[in-house]
C-alpha positions as protocol buffer text, in pm:
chain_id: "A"
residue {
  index: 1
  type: UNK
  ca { x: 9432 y: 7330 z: -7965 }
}
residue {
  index: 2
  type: UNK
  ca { x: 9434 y: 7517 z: -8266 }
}
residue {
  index: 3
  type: UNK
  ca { x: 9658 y: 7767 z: -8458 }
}
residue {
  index: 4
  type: UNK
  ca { x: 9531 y: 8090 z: -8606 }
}
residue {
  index: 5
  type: UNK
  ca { x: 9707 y: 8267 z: -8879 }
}
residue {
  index: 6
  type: UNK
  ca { x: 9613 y: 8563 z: -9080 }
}
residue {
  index: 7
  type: UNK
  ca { x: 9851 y: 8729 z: -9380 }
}
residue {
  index: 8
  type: UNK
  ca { x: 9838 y: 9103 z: -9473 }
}
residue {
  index: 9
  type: UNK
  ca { x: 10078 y: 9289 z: -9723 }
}
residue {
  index: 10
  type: UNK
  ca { x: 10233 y: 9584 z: -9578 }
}
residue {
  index: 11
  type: UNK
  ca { x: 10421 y: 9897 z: -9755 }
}
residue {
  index: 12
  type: UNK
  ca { x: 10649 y: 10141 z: -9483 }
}
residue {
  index: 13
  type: UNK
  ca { x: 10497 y: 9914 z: -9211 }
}
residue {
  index: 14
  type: UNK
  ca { x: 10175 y: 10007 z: -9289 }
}
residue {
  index: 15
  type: UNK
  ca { x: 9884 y: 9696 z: -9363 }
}
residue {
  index: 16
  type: UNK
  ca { x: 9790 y: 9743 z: -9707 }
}
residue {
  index: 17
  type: UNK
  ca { x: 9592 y: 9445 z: -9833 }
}
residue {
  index: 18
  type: UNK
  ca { x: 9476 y: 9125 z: -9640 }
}
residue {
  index: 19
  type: UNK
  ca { x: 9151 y: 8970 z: -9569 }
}
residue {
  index: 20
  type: UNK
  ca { x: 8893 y: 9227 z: -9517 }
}
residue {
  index: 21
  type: UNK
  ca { x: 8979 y: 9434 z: -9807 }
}
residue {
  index: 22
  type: UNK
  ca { x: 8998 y: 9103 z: -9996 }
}
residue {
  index: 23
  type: UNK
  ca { x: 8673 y: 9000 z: -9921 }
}
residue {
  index: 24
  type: UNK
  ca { x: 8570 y: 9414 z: -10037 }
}
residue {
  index: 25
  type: UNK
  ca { x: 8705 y: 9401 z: -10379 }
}
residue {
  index: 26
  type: UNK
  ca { x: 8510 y: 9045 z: -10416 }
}
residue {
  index: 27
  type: UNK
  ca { x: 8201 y: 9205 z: -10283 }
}
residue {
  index: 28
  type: UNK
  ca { x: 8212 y: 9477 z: -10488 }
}
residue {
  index: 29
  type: UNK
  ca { x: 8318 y: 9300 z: -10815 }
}
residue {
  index: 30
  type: UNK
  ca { x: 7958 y: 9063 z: -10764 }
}
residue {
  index: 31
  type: UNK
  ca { x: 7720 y: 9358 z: -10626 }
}
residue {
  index: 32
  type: UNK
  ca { x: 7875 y: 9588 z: -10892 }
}
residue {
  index: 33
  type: UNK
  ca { x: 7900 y: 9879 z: -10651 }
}
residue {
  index: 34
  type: UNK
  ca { x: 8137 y: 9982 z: -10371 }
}
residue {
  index: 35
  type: UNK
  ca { x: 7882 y: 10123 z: -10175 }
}
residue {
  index: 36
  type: UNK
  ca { x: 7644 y: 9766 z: -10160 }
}
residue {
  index: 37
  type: UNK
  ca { x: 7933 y: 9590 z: -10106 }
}
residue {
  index: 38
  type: UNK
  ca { x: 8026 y: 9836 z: -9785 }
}
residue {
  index: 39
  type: UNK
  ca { x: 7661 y: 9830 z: -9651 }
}
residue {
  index: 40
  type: UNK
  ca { x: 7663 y: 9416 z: -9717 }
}
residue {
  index: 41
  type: UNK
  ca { x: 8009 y: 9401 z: -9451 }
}
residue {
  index: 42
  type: UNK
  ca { x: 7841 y: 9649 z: -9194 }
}
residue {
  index: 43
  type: UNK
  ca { x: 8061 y: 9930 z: -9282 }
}
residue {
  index: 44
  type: UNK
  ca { x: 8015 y: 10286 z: -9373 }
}
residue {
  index: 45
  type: UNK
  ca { x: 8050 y: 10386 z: -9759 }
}
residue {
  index: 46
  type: UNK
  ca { x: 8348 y: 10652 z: -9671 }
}
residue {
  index: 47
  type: UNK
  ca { x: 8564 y: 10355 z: -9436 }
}
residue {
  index: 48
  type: UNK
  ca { x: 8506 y: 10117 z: -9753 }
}
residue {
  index: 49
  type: UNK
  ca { x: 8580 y: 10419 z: -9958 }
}
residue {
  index: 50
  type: UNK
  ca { x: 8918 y: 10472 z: -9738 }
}
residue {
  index: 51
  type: UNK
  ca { x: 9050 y: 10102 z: -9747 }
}
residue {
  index: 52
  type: UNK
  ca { x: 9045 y: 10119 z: -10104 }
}
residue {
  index: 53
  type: UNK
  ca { x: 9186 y: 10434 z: -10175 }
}
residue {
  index: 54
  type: UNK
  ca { x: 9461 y: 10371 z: -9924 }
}
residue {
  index: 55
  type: UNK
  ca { x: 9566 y: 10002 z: -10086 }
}
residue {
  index: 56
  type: UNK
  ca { x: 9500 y: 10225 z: -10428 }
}
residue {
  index: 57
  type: UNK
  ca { x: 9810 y: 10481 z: -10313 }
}
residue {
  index: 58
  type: UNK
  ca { x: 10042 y: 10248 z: -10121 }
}
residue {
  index: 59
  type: UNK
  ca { x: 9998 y: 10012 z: -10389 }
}
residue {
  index: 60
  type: UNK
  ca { x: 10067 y: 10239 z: -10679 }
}
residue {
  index: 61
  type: UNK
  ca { x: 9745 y: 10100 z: -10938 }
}
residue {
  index: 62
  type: UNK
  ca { x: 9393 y: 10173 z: -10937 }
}
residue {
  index: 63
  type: UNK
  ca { x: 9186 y: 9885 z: -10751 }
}
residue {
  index: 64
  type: UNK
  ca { x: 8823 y: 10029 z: -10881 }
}
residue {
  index: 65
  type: UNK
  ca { x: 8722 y: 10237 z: -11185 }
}
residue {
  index: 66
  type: UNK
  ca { x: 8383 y: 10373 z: -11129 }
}
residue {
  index: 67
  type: UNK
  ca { x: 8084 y: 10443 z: -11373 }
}
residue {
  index: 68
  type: UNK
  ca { x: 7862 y: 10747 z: -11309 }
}
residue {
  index: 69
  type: UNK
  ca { x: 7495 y: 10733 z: -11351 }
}
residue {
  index: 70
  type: UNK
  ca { x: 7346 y: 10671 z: -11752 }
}
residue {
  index: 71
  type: UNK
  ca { x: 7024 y: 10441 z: -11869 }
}
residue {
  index: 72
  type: UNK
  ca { x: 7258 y: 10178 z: -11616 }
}
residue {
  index: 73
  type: UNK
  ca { x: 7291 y: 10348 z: -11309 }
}
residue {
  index: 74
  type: UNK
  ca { x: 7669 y: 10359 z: -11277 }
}
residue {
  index: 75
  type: UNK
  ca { x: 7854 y: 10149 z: -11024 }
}
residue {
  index: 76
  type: UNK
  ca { x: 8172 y: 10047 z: -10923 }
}
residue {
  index: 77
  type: UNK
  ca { x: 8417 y: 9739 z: -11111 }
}
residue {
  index: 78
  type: UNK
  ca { x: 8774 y: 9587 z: -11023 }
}
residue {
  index: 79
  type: UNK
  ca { x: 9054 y: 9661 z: -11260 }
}
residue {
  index: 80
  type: UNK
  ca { x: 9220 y: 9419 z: -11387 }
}
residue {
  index: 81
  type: UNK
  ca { x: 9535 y: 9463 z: -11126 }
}
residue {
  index: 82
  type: UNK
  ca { x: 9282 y: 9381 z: -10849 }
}
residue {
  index: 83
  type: UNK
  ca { x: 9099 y: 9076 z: -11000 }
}
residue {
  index: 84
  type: UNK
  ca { x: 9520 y: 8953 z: -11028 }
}
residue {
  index: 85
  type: UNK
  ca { x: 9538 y: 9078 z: -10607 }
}
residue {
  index: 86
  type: UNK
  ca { x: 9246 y: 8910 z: -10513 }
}
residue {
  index: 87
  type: UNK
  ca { x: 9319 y: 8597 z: -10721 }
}
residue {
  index: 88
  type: UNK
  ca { x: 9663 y: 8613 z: -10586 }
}
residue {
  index: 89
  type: UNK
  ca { x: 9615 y: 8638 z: -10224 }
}
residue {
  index: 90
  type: UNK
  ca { x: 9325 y: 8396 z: -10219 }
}
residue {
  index: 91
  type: UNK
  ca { x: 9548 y: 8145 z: -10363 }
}
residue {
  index: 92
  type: UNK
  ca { x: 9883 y: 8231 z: -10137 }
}
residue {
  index: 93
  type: UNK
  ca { x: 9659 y: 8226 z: -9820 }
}
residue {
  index: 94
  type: UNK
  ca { x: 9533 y: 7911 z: -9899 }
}
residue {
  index: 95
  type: UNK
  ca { x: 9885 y: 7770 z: -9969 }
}
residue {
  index: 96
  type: UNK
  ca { x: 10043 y: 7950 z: -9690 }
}
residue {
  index: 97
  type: UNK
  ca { x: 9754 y: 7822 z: -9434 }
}
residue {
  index: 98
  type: UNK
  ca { x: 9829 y: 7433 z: -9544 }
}
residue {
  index: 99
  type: UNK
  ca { x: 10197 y: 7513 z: -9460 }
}
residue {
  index: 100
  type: UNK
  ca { x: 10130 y: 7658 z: -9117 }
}
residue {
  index: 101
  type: UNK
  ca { x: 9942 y: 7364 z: -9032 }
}
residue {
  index: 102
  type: UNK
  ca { x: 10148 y: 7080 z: -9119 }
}
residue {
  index: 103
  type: UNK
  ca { x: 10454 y: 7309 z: -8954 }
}
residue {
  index: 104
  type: UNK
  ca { x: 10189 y: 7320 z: -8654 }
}
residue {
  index: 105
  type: UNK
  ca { x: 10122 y: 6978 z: -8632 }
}
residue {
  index: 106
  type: UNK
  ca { x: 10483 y: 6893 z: -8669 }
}
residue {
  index: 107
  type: UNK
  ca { x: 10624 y: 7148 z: -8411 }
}
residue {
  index: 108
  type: UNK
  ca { x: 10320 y: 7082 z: -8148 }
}
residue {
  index: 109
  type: UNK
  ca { x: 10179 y: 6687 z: -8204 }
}
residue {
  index: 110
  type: UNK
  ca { x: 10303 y: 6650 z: -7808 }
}
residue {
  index: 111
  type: UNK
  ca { x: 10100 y: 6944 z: -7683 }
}
């Protein structure tokens, strides 16, 4: 047996930032463009688009700036409030998940 855990920030009840749009911002801060990083998940461009935005509002700070076009093509780059998030939650989950198990192991070692 195994336990399964999985943390997620929520503002008003609604989930604002957890794994998926974790592993978004990281996408898009290494392909350099929101809508690579969208097409390398298996999503549409407008969902990625709308997970961002939304964390962007309930959070209350930009996530992504974006550069238009120009000899460089343009793209898409984390601010510096979402390479904090991303550094954040990365290291909370992984402290948090090392907690749950040894509170697992002690509560269920009989099971």
């Amino acid at each position: 047996m195994k336990l399964e855990s999985r943390f997620w920030m929520t503002v008003d009840g609604k989930k604002v930032f957890g794994k998926g749009p974790c592993i978004l911002l990281k996408n898009i801060d290494r392909l350099g463009s929101l809508n690579k990083a969208a097409r390398e998940m298996n999503m549409s461009y407008s969902k990625a688009w709308s997970i961002i935005h939304g964390a962007e509002r309930a959070l209350g700070y930009a996530l992504v700036e974006t550069k238009s076009g120009g000899l460089d093509g343009g793209g898409s780059f984390l601010t510096v409030e979402a390479k904090r998030l991303v550094r954040a939650y990365e290291e909370f989950s992984k402290e948090a998940e090392e907690l749950v198990n040894k509170l697992y192991e002690d509560y269920f070692k009989d099971f």
